[in-house]
VOVO-970981 format. One record per residue: y negated, x, z negated of N, C-alpha, C in turn. Coordinates in steps of 0.05 Angstrom, whole numbers. Example, Ala and Ser with C-alpha at 12.3 -4.5 7.8 and 13.67 -1.06 7.14 Angstrom:
2
> n_Y  n_X  n_Z  ca_Y  ca_X  ca_Z  c_Y  c_X  c_Z
> 114  264  -156  90  246  -156  66  264  -156
> 45  257  -142  21  273  -143  -1  258  -157
END
This chain:
361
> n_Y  n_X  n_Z  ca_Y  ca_X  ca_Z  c_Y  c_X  c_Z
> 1385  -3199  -2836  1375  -3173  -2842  1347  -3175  -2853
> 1346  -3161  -2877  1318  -3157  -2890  1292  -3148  -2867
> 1270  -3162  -2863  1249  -3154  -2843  1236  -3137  -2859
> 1245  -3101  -2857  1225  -3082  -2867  1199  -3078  -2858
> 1193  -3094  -2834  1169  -3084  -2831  1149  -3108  -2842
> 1158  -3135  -2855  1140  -3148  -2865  1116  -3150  -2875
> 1115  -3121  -2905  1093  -3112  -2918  1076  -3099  -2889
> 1091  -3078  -2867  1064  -3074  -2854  1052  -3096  -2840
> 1059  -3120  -2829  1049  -3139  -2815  1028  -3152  -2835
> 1040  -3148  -2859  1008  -3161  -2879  987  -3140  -2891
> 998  -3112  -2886  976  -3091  -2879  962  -3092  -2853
> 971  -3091  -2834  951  -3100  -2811  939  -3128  -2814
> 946  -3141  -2816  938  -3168  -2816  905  -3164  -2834
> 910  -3152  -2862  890  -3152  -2875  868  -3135  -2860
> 872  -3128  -2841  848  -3103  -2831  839  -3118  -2808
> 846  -3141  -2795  829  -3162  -2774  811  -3170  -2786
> 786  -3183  -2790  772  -3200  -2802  777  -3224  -2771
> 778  -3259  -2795  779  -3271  -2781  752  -3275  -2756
> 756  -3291  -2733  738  -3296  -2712  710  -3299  -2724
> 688  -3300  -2722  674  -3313  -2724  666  -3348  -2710
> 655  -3367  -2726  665  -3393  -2713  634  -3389  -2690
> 643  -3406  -2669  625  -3401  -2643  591  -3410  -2657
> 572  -3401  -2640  550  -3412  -2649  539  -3434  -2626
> 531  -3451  -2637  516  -3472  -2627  495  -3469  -2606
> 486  -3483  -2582  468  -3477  -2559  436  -3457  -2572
> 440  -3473  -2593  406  -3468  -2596  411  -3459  -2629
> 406  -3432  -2635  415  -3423  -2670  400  -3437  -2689
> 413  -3448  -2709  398  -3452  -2731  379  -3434  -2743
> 372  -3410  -2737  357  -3380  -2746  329  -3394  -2727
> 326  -3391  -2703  303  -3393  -2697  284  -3418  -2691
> 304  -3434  -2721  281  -3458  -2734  253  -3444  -2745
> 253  -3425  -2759  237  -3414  -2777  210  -3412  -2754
> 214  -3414  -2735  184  -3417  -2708  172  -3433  -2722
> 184  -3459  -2724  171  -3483  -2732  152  -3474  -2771
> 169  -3454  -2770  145  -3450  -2807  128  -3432  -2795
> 135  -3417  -2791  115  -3390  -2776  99  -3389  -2759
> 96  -3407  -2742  90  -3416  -2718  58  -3428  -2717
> 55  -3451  -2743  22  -3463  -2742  12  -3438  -2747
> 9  -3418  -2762  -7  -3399  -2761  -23  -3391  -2732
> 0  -3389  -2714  -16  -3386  -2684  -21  -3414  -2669
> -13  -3424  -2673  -7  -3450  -2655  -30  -3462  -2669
> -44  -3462  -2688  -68  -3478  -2696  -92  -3477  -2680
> -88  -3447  -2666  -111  -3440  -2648  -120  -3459  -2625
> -80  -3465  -2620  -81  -3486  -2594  -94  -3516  -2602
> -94  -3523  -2627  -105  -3549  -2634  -144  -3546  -2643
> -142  -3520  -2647  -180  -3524  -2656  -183  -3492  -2654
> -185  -3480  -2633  -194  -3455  -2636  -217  -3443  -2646
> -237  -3467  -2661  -249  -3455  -2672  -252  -3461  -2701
> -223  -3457  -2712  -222  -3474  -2741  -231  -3442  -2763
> -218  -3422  -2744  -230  -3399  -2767  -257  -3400  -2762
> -275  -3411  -2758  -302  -3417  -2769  -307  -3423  -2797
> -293  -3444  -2804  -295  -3455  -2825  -266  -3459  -2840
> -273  -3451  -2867  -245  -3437  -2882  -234  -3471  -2888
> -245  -3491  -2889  -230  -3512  -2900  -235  -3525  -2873
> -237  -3516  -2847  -223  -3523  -2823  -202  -3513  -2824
> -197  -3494  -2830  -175  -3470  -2821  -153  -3487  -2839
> -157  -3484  -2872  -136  -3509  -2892  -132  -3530  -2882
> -142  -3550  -2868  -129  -3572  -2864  -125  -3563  -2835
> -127  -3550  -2818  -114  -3553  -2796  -81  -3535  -2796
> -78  -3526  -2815  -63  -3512  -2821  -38  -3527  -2838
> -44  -3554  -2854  -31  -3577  -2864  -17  -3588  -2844
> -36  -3603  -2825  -30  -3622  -2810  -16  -3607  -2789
> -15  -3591  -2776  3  -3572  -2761  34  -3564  -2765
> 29  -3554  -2787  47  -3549  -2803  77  -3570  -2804
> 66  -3602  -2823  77  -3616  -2808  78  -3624  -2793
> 57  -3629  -2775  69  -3642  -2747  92  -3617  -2729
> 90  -3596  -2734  108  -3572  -2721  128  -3573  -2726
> 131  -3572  -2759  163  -3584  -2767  176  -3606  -2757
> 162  -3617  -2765  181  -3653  -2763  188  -3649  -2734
> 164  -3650  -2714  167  -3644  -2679  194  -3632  -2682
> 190  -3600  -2685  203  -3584  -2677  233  -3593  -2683
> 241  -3602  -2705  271  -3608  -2712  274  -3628  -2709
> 260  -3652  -2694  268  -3674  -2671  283  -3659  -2647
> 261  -3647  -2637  268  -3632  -2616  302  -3609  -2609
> 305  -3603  -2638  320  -3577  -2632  351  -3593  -2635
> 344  -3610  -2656  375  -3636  -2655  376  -3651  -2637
> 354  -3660  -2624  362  -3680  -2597  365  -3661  -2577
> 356  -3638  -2576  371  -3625  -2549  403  -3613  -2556
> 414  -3608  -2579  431  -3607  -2577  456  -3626  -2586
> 440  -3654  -2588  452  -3681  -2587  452  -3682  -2558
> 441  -3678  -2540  445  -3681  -2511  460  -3663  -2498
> 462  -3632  -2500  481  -3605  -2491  514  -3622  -2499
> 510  -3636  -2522  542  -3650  -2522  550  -3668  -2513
> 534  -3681  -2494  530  -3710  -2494  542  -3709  -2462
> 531  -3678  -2445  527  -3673  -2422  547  -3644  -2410
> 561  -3642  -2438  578  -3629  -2434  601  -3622  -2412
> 595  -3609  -2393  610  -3613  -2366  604  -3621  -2343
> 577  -3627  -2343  558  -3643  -2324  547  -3611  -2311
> 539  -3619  -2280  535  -3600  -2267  512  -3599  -2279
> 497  -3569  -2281  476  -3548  -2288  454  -3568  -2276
> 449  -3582  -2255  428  -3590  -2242  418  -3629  -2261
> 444  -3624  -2266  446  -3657  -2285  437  -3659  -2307
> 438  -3634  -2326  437  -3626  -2346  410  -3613  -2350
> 389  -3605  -2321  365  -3587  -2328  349  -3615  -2322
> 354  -3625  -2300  339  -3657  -2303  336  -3672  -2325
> 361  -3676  -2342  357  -3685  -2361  342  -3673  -2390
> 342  -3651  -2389  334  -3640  -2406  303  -3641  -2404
> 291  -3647  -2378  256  -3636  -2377  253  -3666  -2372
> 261  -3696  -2376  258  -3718  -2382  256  -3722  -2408
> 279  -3707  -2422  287  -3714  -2449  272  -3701  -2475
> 259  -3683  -2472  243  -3661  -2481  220  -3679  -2488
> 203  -3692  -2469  179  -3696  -2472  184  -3728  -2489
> 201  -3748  -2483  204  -3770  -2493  216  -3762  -2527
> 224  -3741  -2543  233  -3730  -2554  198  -3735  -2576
> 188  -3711  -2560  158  -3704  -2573  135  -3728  -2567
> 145  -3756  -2564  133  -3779  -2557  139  -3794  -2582
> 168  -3789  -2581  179  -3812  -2605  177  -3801  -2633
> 177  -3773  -2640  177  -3766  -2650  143  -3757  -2667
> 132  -3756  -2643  102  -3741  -2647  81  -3767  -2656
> 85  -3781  -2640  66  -3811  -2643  63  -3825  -2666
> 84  -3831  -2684  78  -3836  -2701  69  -3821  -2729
> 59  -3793  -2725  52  -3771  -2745  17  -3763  -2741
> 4  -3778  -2710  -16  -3779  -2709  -37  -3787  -2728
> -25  -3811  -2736  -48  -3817  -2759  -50  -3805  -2783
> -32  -3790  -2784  -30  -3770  -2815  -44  -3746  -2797
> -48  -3736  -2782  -55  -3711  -2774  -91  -3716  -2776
> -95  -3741  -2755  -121  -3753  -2758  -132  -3751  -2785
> -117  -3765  -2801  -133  -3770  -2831  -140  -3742  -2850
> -113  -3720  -2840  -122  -3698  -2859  -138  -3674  -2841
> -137  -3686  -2818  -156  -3657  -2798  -170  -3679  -2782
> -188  -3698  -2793  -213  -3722  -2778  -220  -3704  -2746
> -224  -3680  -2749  -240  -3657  -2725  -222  -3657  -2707
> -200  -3660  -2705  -182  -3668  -2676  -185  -3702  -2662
> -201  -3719  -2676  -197  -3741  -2666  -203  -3737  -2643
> -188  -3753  -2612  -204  -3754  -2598  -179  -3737  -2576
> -159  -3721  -2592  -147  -3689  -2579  -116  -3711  -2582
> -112  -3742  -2581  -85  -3744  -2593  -71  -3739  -2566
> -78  -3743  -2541  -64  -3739  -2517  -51  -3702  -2515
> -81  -3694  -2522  -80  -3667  -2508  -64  -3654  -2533
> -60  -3666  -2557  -41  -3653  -2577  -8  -3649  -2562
> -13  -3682  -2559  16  -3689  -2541  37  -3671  -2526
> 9  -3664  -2500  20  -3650  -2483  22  -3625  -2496
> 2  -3604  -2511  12  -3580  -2518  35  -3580  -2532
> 46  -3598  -2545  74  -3598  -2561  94  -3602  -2541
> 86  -3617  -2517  115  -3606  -2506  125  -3583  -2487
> 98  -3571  -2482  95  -3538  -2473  107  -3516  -2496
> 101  -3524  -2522  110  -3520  -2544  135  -3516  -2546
> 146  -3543  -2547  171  -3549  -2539  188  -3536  -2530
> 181  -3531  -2500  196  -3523  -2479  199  -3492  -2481
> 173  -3479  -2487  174  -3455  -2496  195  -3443  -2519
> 190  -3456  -2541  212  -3458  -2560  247  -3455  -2549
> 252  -3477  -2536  270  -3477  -2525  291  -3452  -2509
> 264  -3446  -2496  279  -3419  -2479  276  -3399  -2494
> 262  -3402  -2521  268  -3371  -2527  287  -3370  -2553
> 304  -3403  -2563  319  -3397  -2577  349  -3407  -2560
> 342  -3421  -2538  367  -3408  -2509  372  -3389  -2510
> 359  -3368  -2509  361  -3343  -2502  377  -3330  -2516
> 363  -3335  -2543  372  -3321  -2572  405  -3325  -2572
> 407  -3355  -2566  432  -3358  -2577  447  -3358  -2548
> 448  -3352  -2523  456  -3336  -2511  467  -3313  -2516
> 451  -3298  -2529  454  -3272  -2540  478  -3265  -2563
> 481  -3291  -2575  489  -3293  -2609  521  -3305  -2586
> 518  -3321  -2578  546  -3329  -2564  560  -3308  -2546
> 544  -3292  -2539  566  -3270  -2515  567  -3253  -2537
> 555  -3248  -2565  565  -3227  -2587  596  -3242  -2596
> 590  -3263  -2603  612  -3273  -2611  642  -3272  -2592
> 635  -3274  -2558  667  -3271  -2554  675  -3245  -2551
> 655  -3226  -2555  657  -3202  -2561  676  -3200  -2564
> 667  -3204  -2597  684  -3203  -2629  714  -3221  -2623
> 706  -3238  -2615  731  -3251  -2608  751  -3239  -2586
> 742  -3220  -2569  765  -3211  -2555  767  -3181  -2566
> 754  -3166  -2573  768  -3152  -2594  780  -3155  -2622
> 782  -3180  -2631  797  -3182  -2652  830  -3199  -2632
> 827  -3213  -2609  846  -3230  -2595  863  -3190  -2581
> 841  -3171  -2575  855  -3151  -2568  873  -3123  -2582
> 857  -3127  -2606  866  -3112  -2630  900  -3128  -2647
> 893  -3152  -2640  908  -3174  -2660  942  -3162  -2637
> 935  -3159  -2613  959  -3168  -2587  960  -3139  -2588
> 945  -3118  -2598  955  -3090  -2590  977  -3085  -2618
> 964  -3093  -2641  982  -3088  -2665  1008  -3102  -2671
> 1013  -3128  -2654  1040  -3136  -2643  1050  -3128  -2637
> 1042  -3117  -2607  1058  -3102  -2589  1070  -3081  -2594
> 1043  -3069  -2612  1064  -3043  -2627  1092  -3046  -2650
> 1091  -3068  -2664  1104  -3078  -2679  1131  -3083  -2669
> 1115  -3101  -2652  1140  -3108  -2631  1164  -3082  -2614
> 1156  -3062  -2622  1166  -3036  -2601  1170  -3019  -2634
> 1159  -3021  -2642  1174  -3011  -2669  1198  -3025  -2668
> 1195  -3055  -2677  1215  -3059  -2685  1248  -3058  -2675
> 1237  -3057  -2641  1264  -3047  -2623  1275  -3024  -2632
> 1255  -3009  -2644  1274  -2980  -2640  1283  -2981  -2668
> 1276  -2996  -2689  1285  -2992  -2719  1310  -3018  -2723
> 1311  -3023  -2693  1335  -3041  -2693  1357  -3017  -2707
> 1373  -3035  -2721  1415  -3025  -2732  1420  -3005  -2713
> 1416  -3017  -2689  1437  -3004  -2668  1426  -2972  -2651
> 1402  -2970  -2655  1383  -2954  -2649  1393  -2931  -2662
> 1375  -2940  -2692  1381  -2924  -2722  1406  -2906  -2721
> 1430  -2937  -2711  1452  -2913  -2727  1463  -2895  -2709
> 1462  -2900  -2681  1467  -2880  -2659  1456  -2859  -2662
> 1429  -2854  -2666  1414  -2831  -2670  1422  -2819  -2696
> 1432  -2824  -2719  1433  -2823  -2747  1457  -2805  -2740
> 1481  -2824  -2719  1504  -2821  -2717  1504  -2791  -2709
> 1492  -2791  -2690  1491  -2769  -2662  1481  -2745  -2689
> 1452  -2748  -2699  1452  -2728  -2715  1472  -2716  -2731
> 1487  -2736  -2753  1514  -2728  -2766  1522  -2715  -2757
> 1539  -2714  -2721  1562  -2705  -2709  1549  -2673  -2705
> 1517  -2675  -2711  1502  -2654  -2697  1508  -2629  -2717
> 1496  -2644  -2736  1498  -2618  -2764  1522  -2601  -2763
> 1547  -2611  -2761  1562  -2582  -2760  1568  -2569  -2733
> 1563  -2581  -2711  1567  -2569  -2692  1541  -2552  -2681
> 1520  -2564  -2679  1494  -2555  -2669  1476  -2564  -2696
> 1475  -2542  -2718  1446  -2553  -2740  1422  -2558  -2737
> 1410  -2541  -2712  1392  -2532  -2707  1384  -2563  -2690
> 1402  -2561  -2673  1399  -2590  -2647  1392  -2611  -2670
> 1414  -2616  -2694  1407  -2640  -2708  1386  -2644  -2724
> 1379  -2616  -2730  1348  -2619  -2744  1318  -2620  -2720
> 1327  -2614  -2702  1303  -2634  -2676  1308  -2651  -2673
> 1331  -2667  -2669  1329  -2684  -2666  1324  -2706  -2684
> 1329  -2700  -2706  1313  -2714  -2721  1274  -2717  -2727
> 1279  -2692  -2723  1246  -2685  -2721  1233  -2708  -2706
> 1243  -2705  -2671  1242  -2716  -2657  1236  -2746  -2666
> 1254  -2756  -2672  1260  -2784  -2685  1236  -2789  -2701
> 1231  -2776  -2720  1211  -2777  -2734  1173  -2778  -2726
> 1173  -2763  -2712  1159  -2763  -2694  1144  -2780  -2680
> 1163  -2791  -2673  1163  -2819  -2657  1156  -2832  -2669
> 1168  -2841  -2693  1163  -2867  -2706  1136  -2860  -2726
> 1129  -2842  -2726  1110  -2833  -2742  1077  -2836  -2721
> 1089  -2828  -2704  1064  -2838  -2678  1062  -2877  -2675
> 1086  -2881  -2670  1079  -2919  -2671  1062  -2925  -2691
> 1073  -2912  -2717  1053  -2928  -2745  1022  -2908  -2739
> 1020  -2890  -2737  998  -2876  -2737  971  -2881  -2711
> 984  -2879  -2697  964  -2900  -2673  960  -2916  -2682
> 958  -2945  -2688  964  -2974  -2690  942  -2976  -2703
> 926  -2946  -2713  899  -2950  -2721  879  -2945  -2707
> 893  -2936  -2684  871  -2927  -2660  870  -2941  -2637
> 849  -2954  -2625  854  -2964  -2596  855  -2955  -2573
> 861  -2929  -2573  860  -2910  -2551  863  -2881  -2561
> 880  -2875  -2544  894  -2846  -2565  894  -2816  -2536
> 894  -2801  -2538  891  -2783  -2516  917  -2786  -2505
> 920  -2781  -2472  939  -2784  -2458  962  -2760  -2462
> 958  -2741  -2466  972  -2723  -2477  990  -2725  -2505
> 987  -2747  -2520  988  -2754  -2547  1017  -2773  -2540
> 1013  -2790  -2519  1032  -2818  -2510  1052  -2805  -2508
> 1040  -2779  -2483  1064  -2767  -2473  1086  -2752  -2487
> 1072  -2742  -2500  1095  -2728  -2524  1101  -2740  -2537
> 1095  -2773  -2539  1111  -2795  -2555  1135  -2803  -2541
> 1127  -2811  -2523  1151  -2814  -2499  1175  -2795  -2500
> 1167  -2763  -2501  1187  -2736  -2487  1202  -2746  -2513
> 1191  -2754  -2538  1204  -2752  -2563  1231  -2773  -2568
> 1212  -2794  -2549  1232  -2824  -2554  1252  -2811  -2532
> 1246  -2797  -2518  1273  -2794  -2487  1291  -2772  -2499
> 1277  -2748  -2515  1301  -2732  -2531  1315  -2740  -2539
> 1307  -2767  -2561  1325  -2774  -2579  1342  -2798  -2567
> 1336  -2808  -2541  1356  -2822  -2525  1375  -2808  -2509
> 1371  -2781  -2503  1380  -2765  -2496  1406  -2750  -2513
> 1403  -2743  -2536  1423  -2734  -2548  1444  -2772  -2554
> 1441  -2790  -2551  1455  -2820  -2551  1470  -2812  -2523
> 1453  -2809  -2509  1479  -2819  -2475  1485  -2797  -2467
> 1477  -2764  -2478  1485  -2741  -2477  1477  -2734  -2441
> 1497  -2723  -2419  1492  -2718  -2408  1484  -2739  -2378
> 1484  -2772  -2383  1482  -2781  -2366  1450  -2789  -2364
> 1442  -2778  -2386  1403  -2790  -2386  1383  -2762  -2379
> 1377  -2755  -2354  1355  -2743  -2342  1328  -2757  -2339
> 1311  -2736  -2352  1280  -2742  -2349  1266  -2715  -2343
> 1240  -2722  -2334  1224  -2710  -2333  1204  -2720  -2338
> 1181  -2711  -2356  1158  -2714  -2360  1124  -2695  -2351
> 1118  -2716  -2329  1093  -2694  -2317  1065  -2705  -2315
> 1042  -2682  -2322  1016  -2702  -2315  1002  -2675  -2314
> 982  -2680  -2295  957  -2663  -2282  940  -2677  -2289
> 936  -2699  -2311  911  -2710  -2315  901  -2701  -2343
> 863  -2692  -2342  858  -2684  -2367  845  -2702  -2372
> 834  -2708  -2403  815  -2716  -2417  822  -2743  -2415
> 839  -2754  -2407  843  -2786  -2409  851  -2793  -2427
> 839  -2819  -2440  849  -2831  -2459  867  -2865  -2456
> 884  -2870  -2463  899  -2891  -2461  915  -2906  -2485
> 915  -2939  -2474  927  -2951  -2506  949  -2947  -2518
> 949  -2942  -2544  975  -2926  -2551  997  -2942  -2552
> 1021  -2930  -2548  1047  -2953  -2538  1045  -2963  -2519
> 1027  -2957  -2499  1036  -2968  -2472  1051  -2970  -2456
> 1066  -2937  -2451  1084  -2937  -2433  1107  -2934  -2450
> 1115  -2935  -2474  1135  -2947  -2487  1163  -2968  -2477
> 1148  -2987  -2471  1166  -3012  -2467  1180  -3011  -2438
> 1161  -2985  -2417  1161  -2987  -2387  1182  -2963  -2390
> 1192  -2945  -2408  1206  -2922  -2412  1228  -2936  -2419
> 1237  -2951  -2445  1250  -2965  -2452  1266  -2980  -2433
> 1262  -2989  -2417  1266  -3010  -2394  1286  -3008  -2379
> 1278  -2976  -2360  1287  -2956  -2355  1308  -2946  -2355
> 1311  -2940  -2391  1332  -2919  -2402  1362  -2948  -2402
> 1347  -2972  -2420  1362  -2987  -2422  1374  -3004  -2411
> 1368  -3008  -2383  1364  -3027  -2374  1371  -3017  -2342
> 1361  -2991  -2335  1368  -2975  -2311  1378  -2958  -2298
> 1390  -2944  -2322  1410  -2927  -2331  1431  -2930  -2341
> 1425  -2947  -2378  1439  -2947  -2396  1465  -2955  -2388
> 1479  -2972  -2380  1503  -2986  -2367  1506  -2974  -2354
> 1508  -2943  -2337  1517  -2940  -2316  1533  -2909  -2319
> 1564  -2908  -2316  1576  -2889  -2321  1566  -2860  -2307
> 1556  -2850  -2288  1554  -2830  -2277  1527  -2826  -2286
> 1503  -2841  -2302  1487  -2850  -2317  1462  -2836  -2298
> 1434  -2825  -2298  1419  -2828  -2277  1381  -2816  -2291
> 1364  -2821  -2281  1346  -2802  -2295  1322  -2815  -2289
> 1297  -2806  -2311  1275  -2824  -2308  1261  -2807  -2306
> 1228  -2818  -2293  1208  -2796  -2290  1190  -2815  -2299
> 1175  -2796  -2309  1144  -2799  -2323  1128  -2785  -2308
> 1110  -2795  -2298  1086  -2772  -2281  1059  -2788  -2286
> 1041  -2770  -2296  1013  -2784  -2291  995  -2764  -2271
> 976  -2779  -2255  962  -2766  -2244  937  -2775  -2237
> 913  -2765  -2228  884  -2778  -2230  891  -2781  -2195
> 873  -2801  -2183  871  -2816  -2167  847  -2824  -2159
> 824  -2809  -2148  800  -2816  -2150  786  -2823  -2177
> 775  -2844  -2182  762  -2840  -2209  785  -2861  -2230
> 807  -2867  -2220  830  -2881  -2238  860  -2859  -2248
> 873  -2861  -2266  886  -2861  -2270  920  -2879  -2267
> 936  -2859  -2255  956  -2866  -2246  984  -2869  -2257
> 996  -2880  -2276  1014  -2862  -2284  1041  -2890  -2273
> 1068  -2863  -2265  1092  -2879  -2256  1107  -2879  -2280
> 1123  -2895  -2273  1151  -2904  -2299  1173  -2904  -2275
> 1195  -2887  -2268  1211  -2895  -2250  1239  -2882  -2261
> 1260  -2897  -2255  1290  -2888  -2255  1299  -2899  -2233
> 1327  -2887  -2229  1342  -2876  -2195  1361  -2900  -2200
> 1368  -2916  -2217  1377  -2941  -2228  1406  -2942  -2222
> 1421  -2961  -2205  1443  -2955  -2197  1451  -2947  -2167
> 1432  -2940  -2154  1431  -2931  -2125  1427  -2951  -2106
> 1432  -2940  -2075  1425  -2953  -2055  1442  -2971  -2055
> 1421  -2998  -2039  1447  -3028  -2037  1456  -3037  -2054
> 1447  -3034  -2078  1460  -3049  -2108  1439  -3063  -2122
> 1445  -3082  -2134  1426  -3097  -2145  1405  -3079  -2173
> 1378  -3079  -2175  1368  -3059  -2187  1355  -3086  -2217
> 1350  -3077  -2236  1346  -3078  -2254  1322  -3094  -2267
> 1309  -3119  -2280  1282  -3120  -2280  1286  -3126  -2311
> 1302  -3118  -2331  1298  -3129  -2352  1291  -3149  -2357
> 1286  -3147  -2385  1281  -3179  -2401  1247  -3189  -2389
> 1238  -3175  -2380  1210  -3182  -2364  1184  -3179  -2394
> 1194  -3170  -2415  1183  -3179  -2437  1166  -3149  -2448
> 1186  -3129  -2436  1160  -3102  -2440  1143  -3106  -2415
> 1151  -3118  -2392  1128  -3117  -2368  1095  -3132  -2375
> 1105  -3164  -2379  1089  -3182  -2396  1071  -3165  -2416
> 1085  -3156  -2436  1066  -3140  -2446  1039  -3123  -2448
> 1056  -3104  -2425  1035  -3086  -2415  1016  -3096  -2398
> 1025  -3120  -2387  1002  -3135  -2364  977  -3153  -2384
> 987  -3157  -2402  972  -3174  -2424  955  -3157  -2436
> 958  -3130  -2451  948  -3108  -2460  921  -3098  -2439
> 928  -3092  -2418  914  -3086  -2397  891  -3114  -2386
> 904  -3124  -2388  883  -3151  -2384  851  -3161  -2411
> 874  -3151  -2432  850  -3154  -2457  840  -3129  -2454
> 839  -3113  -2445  829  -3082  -2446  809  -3072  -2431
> 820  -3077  -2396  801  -3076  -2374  802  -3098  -2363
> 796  -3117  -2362  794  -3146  -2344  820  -3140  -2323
> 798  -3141  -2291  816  -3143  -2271  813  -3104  -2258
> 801  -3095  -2272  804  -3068  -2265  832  -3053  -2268
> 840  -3060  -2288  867  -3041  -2292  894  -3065  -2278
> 913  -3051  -2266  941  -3071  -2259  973  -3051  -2266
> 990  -3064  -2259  1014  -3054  -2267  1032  -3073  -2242
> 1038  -3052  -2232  1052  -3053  -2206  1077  -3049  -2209
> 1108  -3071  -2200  1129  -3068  -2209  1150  -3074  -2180
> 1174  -3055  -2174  1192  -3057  -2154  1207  -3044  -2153
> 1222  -3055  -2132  1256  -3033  -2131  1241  -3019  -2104
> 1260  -2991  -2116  1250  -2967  -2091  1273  -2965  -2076
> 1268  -2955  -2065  1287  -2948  -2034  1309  -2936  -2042
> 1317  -2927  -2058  1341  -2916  -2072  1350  -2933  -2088
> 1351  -2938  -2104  1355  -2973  -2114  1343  -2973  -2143
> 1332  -2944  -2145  1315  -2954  -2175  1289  -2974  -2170
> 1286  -2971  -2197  1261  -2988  -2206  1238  -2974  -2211
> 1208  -2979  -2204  1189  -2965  -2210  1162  -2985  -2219
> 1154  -2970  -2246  1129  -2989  -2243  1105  -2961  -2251
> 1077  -2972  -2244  1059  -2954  -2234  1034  -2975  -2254
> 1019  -2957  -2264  1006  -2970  -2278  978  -2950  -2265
> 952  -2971  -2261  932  -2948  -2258  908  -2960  -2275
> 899  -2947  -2286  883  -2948  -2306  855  -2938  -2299
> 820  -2952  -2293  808  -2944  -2287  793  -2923  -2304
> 765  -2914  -2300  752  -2883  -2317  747  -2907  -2344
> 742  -2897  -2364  726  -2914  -2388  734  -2924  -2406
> 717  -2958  -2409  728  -2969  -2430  751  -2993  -2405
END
C-alpha cells in the first residue's frame, strides 16, 4: 500500500531543527578574557604603570602575551584532563584539578619570563609574585567559564529534550493517524456512511463530519504542544461517534469533565480510547461501553479511560501494550516523574487506565 502520509513525515521532519552538538566543559567564547583581560589585569602586575604612558605600552605587550599564551595552556590542559578523568569521583577530579592548574601556569609561564623581563625591565624582581597571580588568575578564569558553560550545557539538553519531545509527540501522532487511515477503518466508516445516505442523510452527513473532524484535529494539533482539554475531548466524542455508527448498537460511551482551563498533549488519550473500543469491546457480541471522565484532583488533573470489557471472571484485555508505552513515554518527556498513567482490570472485568497530569508545564 502506497504510504500517504510520507510527504507529511518530511513536512514535520523539516520543522525540527537538528540537536545542537553538546558544548565542551569550558566554552571556546570565554577565551576572549584572555584578550580583554590585560587591560585590568596589568594593574595586578604594576599598579602604577598609568603613571607613565610607555609604562602603561609595554606593560600592556608583555601581559598581553603572557595572558594569552598562559591562558590557552590552561583552558586545553584542563580540558585535556575533564577527559582524561572522566568518571572519576568529583573529589578525584577537584584534587586534581588544583595540582594541575598551577603546574600548568609553571610550565607554561616560565619560560615567557624572559620576554616579559626584556619588554617590561620594571617587573624584574616580581617573576615569583607574577607566578602566583596567574594562577589566582587561572583559577578565577576557570570558574567563571565553568559556570558559563554550565549554563551553555543545561541550554543545550534543553533543546535536546524538546526537540527528543517534539520529535516522539509528532510520531505518536502519526502513528495514531495512521491507525485510523488504515483500509479497514476508512472503509467501514465510508461503508457505514454509504448505507447512511439513503436511509438516514442527515446521520451520514455527521457522520462524516464527524470523521472529518477528527482527522482534521490529528493534523491540526501536531503543531501545537498542548491544546485545551476541552479540544481532546471533542476529538475523542468524534472518534467514538464515528466508531459508533461501525458497531451500531453494541458501542456505549460517555464523555465527562468538570475540569476548566486545562491544557493537555494533543492525542493523548487517543490510543487509551482506541484500546478500549478495540480491544475491550470490539470482539464482543452483546458489545459493552466506554467512559471518558476528567476531573481536577487537588492541584492535578485526573482523567479515566475505562470499558466494562467482557465482564466478571473473564479474562480482560491489555492490548498490544503499544498505545500504553506510548502515553507513558509522552508523559515522561513532558513532566518527568510528576505525571503517571495507571493501568488495570476492575472488578467487573473491564479495563481502566487513569492518567493524572500535574498543574503546568
Amino acid at each position: 500500500m502506497i504510504d500517504a502520509l510520507a510527504p507529511l513525515r518530511s513536512s514535520f521532519g523539516e520543522t525540527i531543527p537538528p540537536p545542537a552538538p553538546e558544548e565542551p566543559l569550558l566554552p571556546r567564547r570565554a577565551m576572549w578574557f584572555f584578550v580583554v583581560g590585560p587591560a585590568v589585569l596589568a594593574f595586578l602586575f604594576d599598579p602604577h604603570c598609568l603613571k607613565e604612558p610607555g609604562h602603561m605600552t609595554r606593560a600592556m605587550i608583555a601581559i598581553e602575551a603572557f595572558t594569552v599564551i598562559t591562558g590557552l595552556g590552561v583552558h586545553y590542559g584542563v580540558e585535556w584532563l575533564h577527559r582524561a578523568l572522566r568518571g572519576r569521583p568529583w573529589v578525584a577530579r577537584a584534587v586534581a584539578g588544583i595540582v594541575f592548574v598551577p603546574a600548568v601556569v609553571a610550565v607554561v609561564g616560565v619560560p615567557q619570563l624572559p620576554l616579559v623581563m626584556w619588554v617590561y625591565p620594571e617587573a624584574a624582581g616580581e617573576e615569583i609574585s607574577i607566578l602566583s597571580r596567574s594562577v589566582l588568575i587561572a583559577f578565577a578564569y576557570l570558574a567563571l567559564a565553568g559556570f558559563i558553560g554550565r549554563l551553555q550545557r543545561r541550554a543545550v539538553r534543553e533543546r535536546l529534550r524538546a526537540h527528543e519531545e517534539r520529535t516522539f509527540a509528532l510520531e505518536s501522532r502519526l502513528a495514531a493517524l495512521q491507525s485510523q487511515m488504515q483500509p479497514h477503518f476508512l472503509f467501514n466508516s465510508l461503508n457505514v456512511c454509504a448505507g447512511l445516505v439513503h436511509t438516514d442523510p442527515d446521520l451520514a452527513e455527521e457522520t462524516v463530519d464527524r470523521l472529518a473532524g477528527f482527522l482534521r484535529y490529528a493534523l491540526e494539533s501536531s503543531e501545537r504542544r498542548l491544546v485545551p482539554l476541552d479540544e481532546e475531548l471533542d476529538a475523542i466524542t468524534s472518534y467514538l461517534e464515528v466508531q459508533r455508527q461501525r458497531f451500531g448498537e453494541r458501542l456505549r460511551f460517555a464523555v465527562s469533565s468538570d475540569a476548566h482551563g486545562w491544557s493537555v498533549p494533543p492525542m493523548l488519550l487517543q490510543p487509551l480510547v482506541e484500546n478500549a473500543v478495540l480491544h475491550g469491546i470490539g470482539g464482543l457480541e452483546r458489545g459493552g461501553s466506554v467512559r471518558v471522565d476528567a476531573r481536577e484532583r487537588g492541584d492535578s488533573l485526573v482523567v479515566v479511560v475505562e470499558d466494562d470489557g467482557v465482564g466478571p471472571g473473564a479474562s480482560t484485555h491489555a492490548g498490544t501494550g503499544l498505545g500504553q508505552r506510548n502515553v507513558r513515554e509522552r508523559l515522561r518527556l513532558m513532566y518527568g516523574t510528576r505525571a503517571h498513567l495507571g493501568t488495570g482490570r476492575t472488578e467487573r472485568g473491564g479495563y481502566r487506565c487513569e492518567l493524572v497530569l500535574p498543574a503546568g508545564r
